[in-house]
PDB file of N, CA, C and O in Angstrom:
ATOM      1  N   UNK A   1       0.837  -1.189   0.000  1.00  0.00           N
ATOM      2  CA  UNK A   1       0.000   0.000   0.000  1.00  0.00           C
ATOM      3  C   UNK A   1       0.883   1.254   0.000  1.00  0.00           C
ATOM      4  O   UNK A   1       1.909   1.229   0.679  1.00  0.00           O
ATOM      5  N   UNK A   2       0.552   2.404  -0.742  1.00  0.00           N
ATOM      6  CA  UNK A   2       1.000   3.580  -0.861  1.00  0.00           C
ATOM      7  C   UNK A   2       1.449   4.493  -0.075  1.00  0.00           C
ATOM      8  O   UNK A   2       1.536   5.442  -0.854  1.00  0.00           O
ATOM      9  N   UNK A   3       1.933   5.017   1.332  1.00  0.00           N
ATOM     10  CA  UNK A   3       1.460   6.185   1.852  1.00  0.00           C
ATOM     11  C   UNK A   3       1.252   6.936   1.246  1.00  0.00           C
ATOM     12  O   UNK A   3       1.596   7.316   0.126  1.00  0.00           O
ATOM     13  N   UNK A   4       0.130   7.464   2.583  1.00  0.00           N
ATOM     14  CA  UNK A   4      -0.508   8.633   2.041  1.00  0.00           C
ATOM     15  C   UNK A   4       0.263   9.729   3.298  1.00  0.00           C
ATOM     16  O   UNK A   4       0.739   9.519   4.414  1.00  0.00           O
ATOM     17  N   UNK A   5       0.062  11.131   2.321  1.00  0.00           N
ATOM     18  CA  UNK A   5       0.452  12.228   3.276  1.00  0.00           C
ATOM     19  C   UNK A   5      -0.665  12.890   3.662  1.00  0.00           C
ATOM     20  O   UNK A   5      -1.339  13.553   2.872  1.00  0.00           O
ATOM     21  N   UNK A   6      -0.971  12.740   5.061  1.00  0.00           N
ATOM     22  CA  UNK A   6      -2.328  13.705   5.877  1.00  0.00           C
ATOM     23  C   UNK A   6      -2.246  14.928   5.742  1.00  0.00           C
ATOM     24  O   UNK A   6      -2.825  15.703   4.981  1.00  0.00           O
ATOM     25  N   UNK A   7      -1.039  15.160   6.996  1.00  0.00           N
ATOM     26  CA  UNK A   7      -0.838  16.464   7.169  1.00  0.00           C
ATOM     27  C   UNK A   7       0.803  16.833   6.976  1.00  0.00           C
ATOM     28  O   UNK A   7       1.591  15.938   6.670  1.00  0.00           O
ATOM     29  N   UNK A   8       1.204  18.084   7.159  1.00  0.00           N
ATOM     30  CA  UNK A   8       2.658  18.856   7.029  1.00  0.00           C
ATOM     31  C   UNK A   8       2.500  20.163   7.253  1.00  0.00           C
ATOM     32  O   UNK A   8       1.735  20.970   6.724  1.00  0.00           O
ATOM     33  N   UNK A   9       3.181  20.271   7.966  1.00  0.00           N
ATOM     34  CA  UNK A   9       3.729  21.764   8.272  1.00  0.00           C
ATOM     35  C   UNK A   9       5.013  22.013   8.363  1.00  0.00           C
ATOM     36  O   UNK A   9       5.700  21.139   8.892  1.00  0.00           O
ATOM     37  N   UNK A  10       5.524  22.971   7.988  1.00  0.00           N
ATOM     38  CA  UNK A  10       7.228  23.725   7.868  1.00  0.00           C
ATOM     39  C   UNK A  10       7.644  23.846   9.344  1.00  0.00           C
ATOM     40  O   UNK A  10       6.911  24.345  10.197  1.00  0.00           O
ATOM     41  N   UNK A  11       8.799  23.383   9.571  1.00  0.00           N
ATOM     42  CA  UNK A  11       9.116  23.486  11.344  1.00  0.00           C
ATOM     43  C   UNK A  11      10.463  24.516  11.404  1.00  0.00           C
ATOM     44  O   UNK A  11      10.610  25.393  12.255  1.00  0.00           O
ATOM     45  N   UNK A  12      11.321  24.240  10.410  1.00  0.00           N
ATOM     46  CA  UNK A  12      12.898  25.357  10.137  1.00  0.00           C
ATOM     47  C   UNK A  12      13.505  24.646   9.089  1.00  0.00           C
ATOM     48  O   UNK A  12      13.258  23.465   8.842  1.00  0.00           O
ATOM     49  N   UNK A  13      14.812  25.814   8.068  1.00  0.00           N
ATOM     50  CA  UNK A  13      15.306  25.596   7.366  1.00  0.00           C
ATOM     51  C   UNK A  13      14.517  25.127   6.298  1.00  0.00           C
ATOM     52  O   UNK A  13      13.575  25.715   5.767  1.00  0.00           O
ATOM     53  N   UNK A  14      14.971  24.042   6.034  1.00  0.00           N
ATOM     54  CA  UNK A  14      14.564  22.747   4.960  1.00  0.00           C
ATOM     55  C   UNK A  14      13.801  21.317   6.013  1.00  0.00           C
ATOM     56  O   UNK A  14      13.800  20.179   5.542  1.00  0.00           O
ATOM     57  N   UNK A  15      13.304  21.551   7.183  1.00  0.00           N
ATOM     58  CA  UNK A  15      13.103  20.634   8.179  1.00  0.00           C
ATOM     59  C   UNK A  15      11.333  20.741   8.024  1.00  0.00           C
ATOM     60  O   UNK A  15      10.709  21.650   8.571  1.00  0.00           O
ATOM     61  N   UNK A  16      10.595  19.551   7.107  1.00  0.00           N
ATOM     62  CA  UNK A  16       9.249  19.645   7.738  1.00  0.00           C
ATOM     63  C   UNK A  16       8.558  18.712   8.660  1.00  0.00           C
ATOM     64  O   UNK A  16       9.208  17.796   9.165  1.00  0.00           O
ATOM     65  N   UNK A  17       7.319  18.860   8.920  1.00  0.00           N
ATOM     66  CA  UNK A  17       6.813  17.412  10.061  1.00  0.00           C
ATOM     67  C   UNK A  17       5.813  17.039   9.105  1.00  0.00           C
ATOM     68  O   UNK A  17       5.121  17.965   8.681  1.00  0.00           O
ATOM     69  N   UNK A  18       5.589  15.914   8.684  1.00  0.00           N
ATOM     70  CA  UNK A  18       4.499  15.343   7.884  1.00  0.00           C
ATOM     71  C   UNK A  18       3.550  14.286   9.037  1.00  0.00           C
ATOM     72  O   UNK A  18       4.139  14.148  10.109  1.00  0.00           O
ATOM     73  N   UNK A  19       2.676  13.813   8.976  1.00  0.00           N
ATOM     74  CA  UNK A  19       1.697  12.966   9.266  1.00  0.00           C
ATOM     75  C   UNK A  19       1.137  12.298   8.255  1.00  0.00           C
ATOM     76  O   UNK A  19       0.541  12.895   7.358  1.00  0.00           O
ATOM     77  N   UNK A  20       1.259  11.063   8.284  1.00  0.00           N
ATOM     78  CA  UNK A  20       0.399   9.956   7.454  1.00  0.00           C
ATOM     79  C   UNK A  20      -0.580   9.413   8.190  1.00  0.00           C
ATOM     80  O   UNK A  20      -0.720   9.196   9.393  1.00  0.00           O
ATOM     81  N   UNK A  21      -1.418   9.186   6.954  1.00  0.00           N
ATOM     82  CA  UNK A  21      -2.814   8.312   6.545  1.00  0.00           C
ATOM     83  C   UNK A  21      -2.507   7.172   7.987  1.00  0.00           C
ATOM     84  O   UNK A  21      -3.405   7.037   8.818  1.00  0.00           O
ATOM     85  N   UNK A  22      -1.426   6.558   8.116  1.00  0.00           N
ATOM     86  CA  UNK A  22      -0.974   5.133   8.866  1.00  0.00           C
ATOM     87  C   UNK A  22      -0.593   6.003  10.626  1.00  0.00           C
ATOM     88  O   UNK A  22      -0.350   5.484  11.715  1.00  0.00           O
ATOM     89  N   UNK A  23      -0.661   7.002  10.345  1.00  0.00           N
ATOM     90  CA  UNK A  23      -0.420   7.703  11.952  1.00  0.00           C
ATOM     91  C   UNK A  23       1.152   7.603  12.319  1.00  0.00           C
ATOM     92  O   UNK A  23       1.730   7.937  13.353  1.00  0.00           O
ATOM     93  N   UNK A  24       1.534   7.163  11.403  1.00  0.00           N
ATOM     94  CA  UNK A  24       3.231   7.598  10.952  1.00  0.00           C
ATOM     95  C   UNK A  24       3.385   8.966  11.131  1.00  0.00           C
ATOM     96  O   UNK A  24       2.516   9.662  10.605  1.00  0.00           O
ATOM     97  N   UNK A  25       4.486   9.663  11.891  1.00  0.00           N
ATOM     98  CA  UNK A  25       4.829  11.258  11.788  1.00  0.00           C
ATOM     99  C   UNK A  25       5.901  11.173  12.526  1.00  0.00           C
ATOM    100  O   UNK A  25       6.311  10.486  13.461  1.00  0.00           O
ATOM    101  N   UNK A  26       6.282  12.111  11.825  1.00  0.00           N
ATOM    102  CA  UNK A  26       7.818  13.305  12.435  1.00  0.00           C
ATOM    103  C   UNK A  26       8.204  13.649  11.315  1.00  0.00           C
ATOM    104  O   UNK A  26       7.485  13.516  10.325  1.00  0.00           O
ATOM    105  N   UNK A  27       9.560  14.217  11.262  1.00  0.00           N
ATOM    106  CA  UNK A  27      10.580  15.265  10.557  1.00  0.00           C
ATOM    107  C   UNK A  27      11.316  14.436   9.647  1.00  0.00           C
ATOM    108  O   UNK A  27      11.571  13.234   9.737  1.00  0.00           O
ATOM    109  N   UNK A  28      11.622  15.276   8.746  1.00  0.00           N
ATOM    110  CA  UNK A  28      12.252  15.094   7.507  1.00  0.00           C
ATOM    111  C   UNK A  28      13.024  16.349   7.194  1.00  0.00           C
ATOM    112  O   UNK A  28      12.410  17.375   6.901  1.00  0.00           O
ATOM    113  N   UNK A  29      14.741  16.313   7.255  1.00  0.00           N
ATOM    114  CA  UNK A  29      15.204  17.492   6.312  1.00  0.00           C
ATOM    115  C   UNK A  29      15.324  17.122   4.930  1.00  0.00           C
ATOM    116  O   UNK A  29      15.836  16.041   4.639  1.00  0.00           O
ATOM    117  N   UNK A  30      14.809  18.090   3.849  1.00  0.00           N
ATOM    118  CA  UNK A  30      15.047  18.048   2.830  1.00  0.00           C
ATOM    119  C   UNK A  30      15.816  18.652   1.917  1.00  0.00           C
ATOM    120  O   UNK A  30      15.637  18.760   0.704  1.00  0.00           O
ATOM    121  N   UNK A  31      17.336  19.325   3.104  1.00  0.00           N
ATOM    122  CA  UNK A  31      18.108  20.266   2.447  1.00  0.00           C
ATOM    123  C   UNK A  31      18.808  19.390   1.213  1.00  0.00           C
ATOM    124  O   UNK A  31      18.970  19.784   0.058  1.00  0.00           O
ATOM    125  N   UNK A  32      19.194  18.038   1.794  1.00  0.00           N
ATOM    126  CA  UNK A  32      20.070  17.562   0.404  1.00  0.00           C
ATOM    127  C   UNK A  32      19.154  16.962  -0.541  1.00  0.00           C
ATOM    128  O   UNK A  32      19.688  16.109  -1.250  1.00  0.00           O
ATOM    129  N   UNK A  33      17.723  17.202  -0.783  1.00  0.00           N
ATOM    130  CA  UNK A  33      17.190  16.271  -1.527  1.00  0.00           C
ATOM    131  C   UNK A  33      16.409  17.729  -2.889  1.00  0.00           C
ATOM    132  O   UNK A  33      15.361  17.598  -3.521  1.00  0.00           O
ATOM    133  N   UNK A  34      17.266  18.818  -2.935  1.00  0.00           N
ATOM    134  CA  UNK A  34      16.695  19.895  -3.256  1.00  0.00           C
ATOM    135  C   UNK A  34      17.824  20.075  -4.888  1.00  0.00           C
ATOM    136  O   UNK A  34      18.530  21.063  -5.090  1.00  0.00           O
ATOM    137  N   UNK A  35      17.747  19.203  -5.580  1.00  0.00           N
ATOM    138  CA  UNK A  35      18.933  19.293  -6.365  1.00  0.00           C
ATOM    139  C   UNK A  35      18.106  19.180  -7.478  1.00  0.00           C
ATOM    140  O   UNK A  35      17.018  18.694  -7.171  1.00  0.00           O
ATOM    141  N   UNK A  36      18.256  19.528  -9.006  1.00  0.00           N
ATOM    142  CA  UNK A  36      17.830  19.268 -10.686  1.00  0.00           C
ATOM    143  C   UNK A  36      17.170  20.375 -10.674  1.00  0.00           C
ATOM    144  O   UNK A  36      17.143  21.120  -9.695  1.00  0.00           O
ATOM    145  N   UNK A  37      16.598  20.587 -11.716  1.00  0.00           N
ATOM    146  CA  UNK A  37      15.456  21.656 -12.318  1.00  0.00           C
ATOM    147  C   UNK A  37      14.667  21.972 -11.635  1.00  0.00           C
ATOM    148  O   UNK A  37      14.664  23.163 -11.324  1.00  0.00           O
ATOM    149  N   UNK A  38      13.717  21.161 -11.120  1.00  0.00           N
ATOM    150  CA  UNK A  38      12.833  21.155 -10.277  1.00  0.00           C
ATOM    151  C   UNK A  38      12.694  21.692  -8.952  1.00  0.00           C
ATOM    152  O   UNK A  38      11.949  22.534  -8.451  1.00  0.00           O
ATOM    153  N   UNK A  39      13.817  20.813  -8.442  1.00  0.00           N
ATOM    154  CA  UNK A  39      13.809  21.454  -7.162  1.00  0.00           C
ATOM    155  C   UNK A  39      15.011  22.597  -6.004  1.00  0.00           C
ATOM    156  O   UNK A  39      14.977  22.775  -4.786  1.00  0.00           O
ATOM    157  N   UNK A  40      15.891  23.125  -7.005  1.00  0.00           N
ATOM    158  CA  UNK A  40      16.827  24.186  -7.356  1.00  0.00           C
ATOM    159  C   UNK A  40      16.136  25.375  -6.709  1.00  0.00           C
ATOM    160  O   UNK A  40      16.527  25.896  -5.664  1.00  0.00           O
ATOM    161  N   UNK A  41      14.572  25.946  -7.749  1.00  0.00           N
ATOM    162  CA  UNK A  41      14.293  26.906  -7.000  1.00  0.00           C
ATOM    163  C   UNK A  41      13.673  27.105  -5.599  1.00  0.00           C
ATOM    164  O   UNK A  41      13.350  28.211  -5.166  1.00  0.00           O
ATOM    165  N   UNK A  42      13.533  25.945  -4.927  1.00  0.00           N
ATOM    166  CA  UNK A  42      12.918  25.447  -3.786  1.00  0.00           C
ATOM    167  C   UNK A  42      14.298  26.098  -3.026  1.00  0.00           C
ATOM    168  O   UNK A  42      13.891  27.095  -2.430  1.00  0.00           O
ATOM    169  N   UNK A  43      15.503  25.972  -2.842  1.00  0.00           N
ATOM    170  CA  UNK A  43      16.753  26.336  -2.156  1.00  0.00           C
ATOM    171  C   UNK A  43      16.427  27.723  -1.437  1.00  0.00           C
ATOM    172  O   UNK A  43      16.851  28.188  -0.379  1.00  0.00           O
ATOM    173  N   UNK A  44      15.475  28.249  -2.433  1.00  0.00           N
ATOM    174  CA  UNK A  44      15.031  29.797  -1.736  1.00  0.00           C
ATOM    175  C   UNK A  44      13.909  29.316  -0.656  1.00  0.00           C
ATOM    176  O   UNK A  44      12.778  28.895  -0.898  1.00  0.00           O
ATOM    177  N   UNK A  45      14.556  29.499   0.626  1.00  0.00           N
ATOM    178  CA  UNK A  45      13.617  29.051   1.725  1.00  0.00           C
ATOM    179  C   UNK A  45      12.228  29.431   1.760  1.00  0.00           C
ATOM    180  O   UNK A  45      11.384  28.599   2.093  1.00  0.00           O
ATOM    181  N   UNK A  46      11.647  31.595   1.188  1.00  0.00           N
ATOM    182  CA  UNK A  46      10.877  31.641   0.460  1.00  0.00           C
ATOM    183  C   UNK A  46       9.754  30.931   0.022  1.00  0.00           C
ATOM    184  O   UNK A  46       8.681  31.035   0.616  1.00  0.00           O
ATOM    185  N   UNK A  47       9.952  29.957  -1.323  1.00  0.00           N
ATOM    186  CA  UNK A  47       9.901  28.931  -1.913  1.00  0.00           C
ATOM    187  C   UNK A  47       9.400  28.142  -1.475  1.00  0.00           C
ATOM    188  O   UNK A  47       8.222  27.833  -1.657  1.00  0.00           O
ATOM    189  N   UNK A  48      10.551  27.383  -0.466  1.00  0.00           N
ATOM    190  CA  UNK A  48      10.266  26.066  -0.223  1.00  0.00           C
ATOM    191  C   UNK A  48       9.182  26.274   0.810  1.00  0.00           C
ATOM    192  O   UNK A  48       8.287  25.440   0.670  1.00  0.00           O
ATOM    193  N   UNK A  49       8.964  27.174   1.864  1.00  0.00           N
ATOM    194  CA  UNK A  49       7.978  26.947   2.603  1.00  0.00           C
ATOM    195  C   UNK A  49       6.380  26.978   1.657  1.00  0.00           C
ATOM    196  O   UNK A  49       5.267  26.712   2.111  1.00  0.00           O
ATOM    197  N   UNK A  50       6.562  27.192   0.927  1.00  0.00           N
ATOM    198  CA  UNK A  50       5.065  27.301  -0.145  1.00  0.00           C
ATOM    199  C   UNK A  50       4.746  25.883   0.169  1.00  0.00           C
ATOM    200  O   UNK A  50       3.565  25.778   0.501  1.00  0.00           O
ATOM    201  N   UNK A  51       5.330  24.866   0.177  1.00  0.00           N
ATOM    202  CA  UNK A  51       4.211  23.313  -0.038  1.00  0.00           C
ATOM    203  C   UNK A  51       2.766  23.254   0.536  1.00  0.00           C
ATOM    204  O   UNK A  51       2.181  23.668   1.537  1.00  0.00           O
ATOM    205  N   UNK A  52       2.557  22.742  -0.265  1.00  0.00           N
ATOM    206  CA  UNK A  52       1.306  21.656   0.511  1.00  0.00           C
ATOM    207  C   UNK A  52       0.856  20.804  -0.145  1.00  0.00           C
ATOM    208  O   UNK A  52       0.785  20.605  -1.358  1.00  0.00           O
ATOM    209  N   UNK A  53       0.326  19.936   1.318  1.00  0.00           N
ATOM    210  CA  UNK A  53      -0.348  18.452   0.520  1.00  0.00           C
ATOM    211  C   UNK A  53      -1.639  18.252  -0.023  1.00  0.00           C
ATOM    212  O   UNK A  53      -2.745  18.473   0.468  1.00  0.00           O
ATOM    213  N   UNK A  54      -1.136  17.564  -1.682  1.00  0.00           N
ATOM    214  CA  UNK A  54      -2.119  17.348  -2.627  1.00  0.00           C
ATOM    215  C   UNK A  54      -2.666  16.503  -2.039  1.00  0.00           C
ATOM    216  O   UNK A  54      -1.827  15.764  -1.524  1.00  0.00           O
ATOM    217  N   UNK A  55      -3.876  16.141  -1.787  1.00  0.00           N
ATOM    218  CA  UNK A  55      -4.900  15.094  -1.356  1.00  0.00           C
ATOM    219  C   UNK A  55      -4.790  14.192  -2.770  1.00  0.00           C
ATOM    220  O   UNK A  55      -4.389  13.049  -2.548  1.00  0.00           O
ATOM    221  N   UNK A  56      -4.991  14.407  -3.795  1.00  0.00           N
ATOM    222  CA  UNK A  56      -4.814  13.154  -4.980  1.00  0.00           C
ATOM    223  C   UNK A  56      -3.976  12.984  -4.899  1.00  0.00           C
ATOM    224  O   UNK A  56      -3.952  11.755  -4.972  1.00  0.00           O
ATOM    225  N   UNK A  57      -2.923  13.335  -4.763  1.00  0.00           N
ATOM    226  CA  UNK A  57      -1.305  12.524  -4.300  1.00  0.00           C
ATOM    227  C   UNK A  57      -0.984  12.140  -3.502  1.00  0.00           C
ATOM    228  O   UNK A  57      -0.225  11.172  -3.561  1.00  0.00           O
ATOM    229  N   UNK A  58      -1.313  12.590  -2.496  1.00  0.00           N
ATOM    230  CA  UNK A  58      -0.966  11.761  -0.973  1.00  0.00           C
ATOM    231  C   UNK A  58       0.509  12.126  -0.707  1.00  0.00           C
ATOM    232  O   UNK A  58       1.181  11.400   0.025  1.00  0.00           O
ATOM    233  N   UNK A  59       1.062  13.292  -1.309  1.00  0.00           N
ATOM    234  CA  UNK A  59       2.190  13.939  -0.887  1.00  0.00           C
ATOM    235  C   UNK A  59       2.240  15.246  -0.896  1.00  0.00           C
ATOM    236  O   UNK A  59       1.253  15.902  -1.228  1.00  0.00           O
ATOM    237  N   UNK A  60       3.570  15.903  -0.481  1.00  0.00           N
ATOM    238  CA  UNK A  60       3.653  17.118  -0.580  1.00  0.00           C
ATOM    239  C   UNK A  60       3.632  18.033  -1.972  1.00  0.00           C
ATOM    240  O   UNK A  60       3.969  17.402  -2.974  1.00  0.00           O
ATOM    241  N   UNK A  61       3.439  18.806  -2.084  1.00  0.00           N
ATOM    242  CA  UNK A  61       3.743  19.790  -3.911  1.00  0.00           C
ATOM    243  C   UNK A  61       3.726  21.075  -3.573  1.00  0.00           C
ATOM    244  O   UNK A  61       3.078  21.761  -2.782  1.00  0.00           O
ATOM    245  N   UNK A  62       5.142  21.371  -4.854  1.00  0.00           N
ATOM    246  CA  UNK A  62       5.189  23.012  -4.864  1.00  0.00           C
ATOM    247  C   UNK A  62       4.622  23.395  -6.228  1.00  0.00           C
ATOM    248  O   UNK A  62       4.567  22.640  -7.198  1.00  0.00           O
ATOM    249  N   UNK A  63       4.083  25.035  -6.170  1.00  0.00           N
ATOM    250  CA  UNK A  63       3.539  25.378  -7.209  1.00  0.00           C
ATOM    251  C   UNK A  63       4.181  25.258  -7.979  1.00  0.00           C
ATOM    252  O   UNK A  63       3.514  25.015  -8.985  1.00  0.00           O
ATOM    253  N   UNK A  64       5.624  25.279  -8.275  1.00  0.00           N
ATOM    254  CA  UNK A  64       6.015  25.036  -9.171  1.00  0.00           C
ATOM    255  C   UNK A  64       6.466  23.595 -10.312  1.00  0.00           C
ATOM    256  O   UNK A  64       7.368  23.393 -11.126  1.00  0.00           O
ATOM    257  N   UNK A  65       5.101  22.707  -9.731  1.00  0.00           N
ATOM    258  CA  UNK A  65       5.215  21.343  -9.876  1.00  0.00           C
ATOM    259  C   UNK A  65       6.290  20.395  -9.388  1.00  0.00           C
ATOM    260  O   UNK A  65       6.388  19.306  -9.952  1.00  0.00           O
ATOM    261  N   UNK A  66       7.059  20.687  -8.449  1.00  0.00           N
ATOM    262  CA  UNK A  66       7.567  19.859  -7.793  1.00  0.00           C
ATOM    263  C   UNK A  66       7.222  19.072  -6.844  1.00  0.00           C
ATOM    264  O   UNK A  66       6.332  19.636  -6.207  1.00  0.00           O
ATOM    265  N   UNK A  67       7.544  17.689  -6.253  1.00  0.00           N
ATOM    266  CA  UNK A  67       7.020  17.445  -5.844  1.00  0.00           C
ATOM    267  C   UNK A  67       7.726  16.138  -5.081  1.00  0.00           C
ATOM    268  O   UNK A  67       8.479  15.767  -5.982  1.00  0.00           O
ATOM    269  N   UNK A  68       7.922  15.316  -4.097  1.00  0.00           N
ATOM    270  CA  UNK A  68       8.248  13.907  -3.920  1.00  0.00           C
ATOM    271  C   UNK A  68       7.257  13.165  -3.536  1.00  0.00           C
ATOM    272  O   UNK A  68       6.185  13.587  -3.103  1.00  0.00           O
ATOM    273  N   UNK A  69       7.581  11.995  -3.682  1.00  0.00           N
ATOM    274  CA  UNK A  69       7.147  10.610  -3.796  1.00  0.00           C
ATOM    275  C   UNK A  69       6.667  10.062  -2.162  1.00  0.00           C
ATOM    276  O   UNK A  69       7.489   9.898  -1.260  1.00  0.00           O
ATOM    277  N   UNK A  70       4.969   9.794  -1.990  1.00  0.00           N
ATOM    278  CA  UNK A  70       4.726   9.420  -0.688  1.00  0.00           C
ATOM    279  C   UNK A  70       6.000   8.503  -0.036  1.00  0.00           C
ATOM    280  O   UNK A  70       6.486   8.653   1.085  1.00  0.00           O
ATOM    281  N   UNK A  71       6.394   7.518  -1.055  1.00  0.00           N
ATOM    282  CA  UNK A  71       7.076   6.430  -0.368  1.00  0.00           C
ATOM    283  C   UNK A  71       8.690   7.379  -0.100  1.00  0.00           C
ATOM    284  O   UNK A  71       8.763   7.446   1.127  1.00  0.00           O
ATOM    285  N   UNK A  72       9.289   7.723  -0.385  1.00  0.00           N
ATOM    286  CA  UNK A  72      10.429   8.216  -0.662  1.00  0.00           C
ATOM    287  C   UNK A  72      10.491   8.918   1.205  1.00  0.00           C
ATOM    288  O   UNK A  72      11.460   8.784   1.952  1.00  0.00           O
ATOM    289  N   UNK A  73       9.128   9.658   1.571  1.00  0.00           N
ATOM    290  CA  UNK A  73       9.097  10.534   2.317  1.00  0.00           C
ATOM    291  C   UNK A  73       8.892   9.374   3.908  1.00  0.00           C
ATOM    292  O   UNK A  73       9.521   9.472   4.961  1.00  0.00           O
ATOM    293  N   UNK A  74       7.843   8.390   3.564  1.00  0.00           N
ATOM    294  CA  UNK A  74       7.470   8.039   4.231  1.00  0.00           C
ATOM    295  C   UNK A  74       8.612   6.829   5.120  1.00  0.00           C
ATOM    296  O   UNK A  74       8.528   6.410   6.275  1.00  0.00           O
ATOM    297  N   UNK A  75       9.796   6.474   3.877  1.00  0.00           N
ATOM    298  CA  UNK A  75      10.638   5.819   4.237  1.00  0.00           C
ATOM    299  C   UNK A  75      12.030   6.541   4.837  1.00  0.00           C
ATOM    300  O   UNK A  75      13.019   5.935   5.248  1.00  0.00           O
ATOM    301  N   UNK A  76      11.821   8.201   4.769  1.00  0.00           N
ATOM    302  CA  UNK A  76      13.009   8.700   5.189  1.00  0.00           C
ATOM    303  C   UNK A  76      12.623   9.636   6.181  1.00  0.00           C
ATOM    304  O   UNK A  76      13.469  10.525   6.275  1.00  0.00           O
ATOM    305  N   UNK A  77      11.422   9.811   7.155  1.00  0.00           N
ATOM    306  CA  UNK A  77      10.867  10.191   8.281  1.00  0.00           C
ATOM    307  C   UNK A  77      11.526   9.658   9.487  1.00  0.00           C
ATOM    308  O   UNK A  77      11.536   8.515   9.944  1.00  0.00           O
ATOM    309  N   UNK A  78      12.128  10.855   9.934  1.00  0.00           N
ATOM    310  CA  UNK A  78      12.443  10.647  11.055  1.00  0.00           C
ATOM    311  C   UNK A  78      11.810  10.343  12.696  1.00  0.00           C
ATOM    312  O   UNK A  78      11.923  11.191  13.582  1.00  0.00           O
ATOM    313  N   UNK A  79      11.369   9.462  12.841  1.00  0.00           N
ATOM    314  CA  UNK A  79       9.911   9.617  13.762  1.00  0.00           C
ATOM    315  C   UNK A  79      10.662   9.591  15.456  1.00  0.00           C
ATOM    316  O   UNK A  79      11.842   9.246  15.530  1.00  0.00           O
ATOM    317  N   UNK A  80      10.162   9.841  16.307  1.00  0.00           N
ATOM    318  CA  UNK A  80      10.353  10.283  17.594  1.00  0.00           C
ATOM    319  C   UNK A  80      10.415   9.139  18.524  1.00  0.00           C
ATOM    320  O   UNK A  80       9.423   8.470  18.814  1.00  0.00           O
ATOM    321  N   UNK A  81      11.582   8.931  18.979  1.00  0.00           N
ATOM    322  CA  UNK A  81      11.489   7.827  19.817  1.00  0.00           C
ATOM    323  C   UNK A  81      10.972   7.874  21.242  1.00  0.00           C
ATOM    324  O   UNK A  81      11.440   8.466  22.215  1.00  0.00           O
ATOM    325  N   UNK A  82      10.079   7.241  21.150  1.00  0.00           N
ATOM    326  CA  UNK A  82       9.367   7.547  22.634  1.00  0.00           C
ATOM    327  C   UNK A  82      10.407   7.103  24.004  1.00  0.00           C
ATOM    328  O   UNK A  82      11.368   6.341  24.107  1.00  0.00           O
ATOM    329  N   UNK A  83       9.838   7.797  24.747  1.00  0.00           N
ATOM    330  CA  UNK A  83      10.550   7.440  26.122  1.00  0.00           C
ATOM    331  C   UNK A  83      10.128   6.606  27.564  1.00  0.00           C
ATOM    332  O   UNK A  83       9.040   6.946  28.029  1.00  0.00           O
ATOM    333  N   UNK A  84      10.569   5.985  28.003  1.00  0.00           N
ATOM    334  CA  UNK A  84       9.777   5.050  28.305  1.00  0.00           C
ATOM    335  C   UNK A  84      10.316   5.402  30.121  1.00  0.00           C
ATOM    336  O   UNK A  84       9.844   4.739  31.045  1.00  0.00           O
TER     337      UNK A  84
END
């Protein structure tokens, strides 16, 4: 099955918090994943805070059609280790 992306919000830098469909969440930096055509003009912090999540995609997107891959995100989430 796909993830899906619920929710996201911008936290700093290139650092956002996403929430999945599966109740999966935490942080993701995406400073090194900001490289090609696409996602170049995103480097302007500006920019990059513009996302949001497409509900038909089930990921994040910038207006400027950029965009990554539920799985890509969902497999490189940094999630919070609880404390016990």
């Amino acid at each position: 099955m796909i993830p899906q992306v619920l929710h996201a919000k911008y936290l700093k830098d290139y650092t956002i918090w996403i929430q999945f469909k599966d109740g999966t969440e935490g942080e993701i930096d995406l400073r090194d994943e900001l490289w090609g055509e696409m996602f170049e003009p995103l480097l302007n912090i500006e920019e990059f805070k513009k996302f949001r999540v497409d509900p038909e995609l089930g990921t994040i997107v910038w207006d400027n059609g950029a965009d990554l891959a539920p799985e890509f995100l969902y497999d490189n989430v940094n999630v919070p280790s609880e404390v016990f």
